[in-house]
C-alpha positions in Angstrom: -129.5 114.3 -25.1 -131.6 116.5 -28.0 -130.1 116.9 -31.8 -131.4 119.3 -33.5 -131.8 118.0 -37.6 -131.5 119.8 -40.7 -135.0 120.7 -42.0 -133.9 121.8 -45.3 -135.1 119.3 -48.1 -135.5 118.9 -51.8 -138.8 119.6 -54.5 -138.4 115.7 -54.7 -138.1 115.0 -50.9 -141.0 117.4 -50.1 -143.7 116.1 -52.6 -143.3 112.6 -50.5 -143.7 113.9 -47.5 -146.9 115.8 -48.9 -148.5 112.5 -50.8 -147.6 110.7 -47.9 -148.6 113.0 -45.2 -145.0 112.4 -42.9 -143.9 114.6 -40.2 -140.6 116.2 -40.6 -139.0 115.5 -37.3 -136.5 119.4 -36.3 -135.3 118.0 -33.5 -134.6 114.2 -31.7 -133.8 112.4 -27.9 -131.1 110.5 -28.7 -130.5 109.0 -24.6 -130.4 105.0 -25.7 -129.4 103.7 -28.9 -127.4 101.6 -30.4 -126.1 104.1 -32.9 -122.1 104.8 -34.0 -120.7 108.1 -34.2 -121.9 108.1 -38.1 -125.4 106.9 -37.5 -126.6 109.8 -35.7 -129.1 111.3 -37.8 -128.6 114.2 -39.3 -132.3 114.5 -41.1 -135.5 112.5 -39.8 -139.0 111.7 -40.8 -142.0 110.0 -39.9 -143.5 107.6 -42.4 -146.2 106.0 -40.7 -145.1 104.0 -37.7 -141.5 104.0 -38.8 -138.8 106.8 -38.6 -136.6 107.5 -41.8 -132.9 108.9 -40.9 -130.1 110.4 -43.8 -127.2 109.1 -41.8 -123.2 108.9 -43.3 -122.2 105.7 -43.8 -119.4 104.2 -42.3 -117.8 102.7 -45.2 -118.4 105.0 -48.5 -118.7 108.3 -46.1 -121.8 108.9 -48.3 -125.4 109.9 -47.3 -127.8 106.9 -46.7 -131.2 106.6 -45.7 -132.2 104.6 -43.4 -135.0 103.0 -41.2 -135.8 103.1 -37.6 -137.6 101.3 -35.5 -137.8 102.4 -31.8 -139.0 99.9 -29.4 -139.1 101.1 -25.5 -137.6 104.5 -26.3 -134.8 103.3 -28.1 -133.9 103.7 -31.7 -132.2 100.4 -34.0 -131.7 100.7 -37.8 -133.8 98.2 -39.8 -132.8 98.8 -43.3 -130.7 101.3 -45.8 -131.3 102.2 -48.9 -128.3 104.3 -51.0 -130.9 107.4 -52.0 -133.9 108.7 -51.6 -135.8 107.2 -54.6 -134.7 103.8 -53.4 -136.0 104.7 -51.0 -139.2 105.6 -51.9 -139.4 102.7 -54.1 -138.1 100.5 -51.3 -141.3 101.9 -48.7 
């Protein structure tokens, strides 16, 4: 099954991407994974070998990035950080 993803980002989020040369990610196969209704992603990246989700977390309902790892075609989240420049800061 395909997911299309938001593309829309911020000033903030796009000067990463730039200095860090990702690939914004508009759409993703989503056929195994262990992800919950919540973790689907809803916008994606590539940061070198790893993917970077915004999912909603299941406990505040609040935006959270995350990391991916995708072993054999399927996707597992590695770590979360709250925002975007933990997240940065956390990479």
């Amino acid at each position: 099954m395909k997911f299309k993803l938001n593309t829309v980002y911020t000033a903030e989020e796009t000067s990463f991407f730039e200095r860090n040369n990702c690939e914004i990610l508009t759409e993703i196969k989503l056929g195994k994974t262990d992800f919950h209704d919540n973790e689907i992603p809803r916008r994606m990246f590539r940061y070198g070998g790893d993917y970077i989700a915004e999912i909603i977390d299941d406990e505040s309902g609040e935006s959270v990035w995350a990391v991916l790892s995708k072993f054999k075609g399927i996707y597992r989240l590695t770590a979360y950080y709250s925002d975007f420049s933990a997240l940065e800061n956390g990479l």
